[in-house]
C-alpha positions as CSV (number, residue, x, y, z in Angstrom):
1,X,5.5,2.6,31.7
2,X,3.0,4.8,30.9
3,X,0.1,3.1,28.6
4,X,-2.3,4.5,26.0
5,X,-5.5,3.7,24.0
6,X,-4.4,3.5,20.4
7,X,-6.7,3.3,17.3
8,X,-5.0,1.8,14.6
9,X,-6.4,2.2,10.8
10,X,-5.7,-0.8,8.2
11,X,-6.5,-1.4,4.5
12,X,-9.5,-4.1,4.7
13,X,-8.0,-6.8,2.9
14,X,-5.8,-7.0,6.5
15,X,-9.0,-5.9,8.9
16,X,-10.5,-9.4,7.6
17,X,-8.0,-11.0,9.9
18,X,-9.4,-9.5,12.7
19,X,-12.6,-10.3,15.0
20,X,-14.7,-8.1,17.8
21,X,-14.9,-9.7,21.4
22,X,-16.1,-8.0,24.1
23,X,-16.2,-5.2,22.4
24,X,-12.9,-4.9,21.3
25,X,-11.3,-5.6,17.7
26,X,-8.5,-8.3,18.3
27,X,-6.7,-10.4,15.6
28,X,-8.1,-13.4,14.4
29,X,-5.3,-15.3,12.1
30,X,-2.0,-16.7,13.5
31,X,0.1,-14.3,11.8
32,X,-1.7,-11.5,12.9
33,X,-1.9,-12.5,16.6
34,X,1.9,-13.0,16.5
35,X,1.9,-9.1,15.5
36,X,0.0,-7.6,18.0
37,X,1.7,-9.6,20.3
38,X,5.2,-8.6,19.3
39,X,3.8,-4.8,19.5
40,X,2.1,-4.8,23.1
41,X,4.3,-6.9,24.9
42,X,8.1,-6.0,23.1
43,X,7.5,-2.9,20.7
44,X,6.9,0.8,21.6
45,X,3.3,0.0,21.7
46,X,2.3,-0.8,24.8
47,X,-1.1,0.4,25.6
48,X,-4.4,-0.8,27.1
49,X,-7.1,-0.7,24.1
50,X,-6.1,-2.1,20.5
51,X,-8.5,-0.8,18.3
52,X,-8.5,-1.9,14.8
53,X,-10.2,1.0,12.4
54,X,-11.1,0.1,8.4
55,X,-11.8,2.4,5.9
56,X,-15.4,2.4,4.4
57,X,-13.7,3.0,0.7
58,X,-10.1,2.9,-0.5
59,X,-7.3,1.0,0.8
60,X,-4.7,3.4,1.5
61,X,-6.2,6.9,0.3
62,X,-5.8,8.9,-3.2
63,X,-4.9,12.2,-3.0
64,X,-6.9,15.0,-4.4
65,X,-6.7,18.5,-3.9
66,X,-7.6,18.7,-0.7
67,X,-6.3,15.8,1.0
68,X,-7.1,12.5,1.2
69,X,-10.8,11.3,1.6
70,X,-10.5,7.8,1.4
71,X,-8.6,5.1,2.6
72,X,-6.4,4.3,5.7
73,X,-5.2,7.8,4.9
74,X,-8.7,9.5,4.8
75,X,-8.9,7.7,8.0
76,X,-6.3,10.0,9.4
77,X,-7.0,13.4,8.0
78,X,-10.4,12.8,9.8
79,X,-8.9,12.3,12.8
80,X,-10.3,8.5,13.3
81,X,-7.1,6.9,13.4
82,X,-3.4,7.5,15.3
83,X,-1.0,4.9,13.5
84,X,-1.2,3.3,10.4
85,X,-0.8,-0.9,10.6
86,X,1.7,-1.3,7.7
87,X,5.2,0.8,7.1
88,X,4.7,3.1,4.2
89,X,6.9,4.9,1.9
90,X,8.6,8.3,2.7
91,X,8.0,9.8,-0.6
92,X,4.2,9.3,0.1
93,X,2.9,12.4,-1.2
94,X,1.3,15.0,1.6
95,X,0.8,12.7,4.1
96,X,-1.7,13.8,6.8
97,X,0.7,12.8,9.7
98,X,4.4,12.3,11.0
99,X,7.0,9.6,9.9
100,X,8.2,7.5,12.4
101,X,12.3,6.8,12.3
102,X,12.9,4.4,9.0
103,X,12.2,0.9,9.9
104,X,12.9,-0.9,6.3
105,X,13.3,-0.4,2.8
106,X,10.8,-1.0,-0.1
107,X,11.1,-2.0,-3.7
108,X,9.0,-2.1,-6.8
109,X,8.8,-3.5,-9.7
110,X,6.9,-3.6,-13.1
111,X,4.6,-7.1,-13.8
112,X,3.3,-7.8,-17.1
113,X,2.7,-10.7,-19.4
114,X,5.4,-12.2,-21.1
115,X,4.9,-13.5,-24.9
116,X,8.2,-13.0,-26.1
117,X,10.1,-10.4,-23.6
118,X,9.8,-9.0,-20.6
119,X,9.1,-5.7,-19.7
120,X,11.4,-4.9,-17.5
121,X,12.2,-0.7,-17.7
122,X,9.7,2.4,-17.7
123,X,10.9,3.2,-20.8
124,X,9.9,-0.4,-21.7
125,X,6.1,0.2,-21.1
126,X,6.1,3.4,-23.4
127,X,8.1,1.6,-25.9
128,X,6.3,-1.9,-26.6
129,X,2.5,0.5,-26.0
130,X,1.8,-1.1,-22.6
131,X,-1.5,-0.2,-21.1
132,X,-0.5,0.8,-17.8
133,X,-3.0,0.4,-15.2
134,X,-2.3,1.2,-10.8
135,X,-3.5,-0.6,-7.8
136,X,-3.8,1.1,-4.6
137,X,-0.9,1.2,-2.2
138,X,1.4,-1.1,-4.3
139,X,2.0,1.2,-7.2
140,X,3.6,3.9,-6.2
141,X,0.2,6.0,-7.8
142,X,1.1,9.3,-6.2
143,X,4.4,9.0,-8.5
144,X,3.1,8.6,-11.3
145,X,0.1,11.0,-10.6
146,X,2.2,13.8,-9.6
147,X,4.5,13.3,-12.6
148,X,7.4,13.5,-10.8
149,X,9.7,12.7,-14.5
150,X,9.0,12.6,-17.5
151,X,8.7,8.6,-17.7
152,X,6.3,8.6,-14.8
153,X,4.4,11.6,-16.7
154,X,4.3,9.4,-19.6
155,X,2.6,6.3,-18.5
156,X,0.3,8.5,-16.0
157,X,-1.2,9.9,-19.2
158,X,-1.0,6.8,-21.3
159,X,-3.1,5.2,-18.2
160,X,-5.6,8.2,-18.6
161,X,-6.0,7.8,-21.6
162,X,-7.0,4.1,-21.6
163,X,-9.4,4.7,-18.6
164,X,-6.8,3.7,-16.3
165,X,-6.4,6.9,-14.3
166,X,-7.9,6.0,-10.6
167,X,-5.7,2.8,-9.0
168,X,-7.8,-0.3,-8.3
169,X,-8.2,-1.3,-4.3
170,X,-6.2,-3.8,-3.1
171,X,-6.8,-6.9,-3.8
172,X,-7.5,-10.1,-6.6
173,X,-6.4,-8.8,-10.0
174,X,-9.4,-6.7,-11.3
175,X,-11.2,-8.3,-14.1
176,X,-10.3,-5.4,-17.5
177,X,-10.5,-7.9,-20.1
178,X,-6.7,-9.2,-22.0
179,X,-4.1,-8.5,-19.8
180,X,-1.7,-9.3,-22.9
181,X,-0.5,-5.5,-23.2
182,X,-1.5,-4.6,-19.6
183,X,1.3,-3.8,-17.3
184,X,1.1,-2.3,-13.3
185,X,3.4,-1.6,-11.0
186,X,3.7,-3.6,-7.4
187,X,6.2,-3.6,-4.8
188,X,8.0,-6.5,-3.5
189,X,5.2,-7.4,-1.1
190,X,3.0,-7.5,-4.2
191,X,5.8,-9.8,-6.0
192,X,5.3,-12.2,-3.0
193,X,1.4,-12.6,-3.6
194,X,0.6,-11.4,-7.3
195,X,1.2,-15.3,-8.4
196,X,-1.9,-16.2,-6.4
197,X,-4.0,-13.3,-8.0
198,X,-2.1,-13.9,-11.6
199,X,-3.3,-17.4,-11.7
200,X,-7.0,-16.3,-12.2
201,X,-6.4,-14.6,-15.4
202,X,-3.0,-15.9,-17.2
203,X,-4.3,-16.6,-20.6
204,X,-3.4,-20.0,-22.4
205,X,0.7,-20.3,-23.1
206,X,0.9,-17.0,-21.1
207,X,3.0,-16.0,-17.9
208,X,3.5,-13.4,-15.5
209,X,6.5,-11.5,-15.5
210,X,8.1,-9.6,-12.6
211,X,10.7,-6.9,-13.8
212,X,14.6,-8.1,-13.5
213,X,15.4,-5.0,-11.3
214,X,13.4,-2.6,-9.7
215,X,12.3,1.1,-11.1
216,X,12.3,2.8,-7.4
217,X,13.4,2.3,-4.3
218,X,12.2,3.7,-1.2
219,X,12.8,3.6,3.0
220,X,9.8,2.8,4.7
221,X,8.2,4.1,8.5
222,X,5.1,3.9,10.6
223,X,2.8,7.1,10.0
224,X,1.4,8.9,13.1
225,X,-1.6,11.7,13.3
226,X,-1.3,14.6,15.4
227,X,-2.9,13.0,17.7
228,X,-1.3,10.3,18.7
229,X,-0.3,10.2,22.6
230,X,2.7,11.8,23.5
231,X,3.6,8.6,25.5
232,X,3.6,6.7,22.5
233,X,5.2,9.3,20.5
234,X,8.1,8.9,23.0
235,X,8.2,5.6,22.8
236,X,8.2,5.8,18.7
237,X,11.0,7.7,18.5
238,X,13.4,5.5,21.3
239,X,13.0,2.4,18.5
């Protein structure tokens, strides 16, 4: 089978994992090494150069007028990466690539604080005053950016308001003072590890809450540039 060079772009937080030798980037954690394993030797992705590509600024890319600047996404409008590491939603906005079949199917949900209840709806976080804020390729921030209803136009403008407009990178829970009325929006990887970020700023008596149901659903797929090798392209679309 035909094999390819294939420069991959991944938010930073995940590019820690991985380690130069010989001048190329290979994984470093278990977990990771398990992964590229499973994509050279059984996936679609069987090519001879792995090489690992991390954005200077963003995690996954904000949209602004003209594209995306930043981010694993920024990454690809420039032409400096083929395939982003992680799945990513369909419902991305203007993504600077192609969709790869579906592969899975993502959920998100709304974390807060609970004193007495939870808040478990969008209409909840305009009802009790929540101060919304967004963290970068967890929070469905294109959604709520674009205004796509009149909920999501809501708590976009609420977030303005408060100074809340950009999303936070990835990563530990940014330090913004009483998270009491705060609220943000993950998905269910952010349910798995939001406890370990949580636990650095849950206030006396206080704990996190994780929404009973989710407030959108979306099918996920690996994004590819334009120029990513037709081989591998093939491949892609055999899976």
């Amino acid at each position: 089978m035909e094999k390819s060079n294939l420069t991959v772009g991944a938010f930073s937080v995940f590019g820690q994992g991985f380690v130069e030798v010989d001048g190329q980037t290979v994984p470093e954690l278990k977990s990771l090494k398990r992964f590229a394993a499973i994509m050279a030797d059984y996936g679609p992705f069987k090519y001879d150069v792995f090489t690992l590509n991390n954005p200077k600024s963003g995690q996954l890319g904000v949209l602004t007028e003209t594209g995306y600047h930043d981010g694993v996404l920024g990454l690809m409008q420039e032409g400096k990466v083929e395939l982003c590491f992680l799945p990513m939603a369909l419902d991305t906005q203007k993504v600077p690539g192609q969709f790869t079949p579906v592969i899975s199917e993502e959920s998100y949900y709304i974390s807060s604080m609970r004193i007495l209840g939870g808040v478990n709806t969008l209409r909840d976080v305009i009802k009790y005053g929540k101060i919304p804020f967004f963290i970068e390729g967890i929070s469905m921030y294109d959604l709520f950016k674009a205004k796509v209803t009149k909920e999501y136009a809501e708590i976009y403008e609420r977030a303005k308001s408060k100074g809340f407009a950009k999303p936070y990178e990835l990563g530990p829970f940014p330090v913004i003072g009483s998270y009491i009325s705060m609220v943000t929006f993950i998905s269910t990887l952010g349910v798995k590890v939001a406890p370990l970020g949580a636990s650095e700023i849950l206030e006396p008596n206080k704990v996190q809450y994780i929404s009973d149901r989710p407030f959108h659903r979306s099918v996920q797929a690996l994004l590819m540039s334009s120029k990513t090798p037709k081989s591998i392209r093939r491949r892609v679309h055999l899976m």
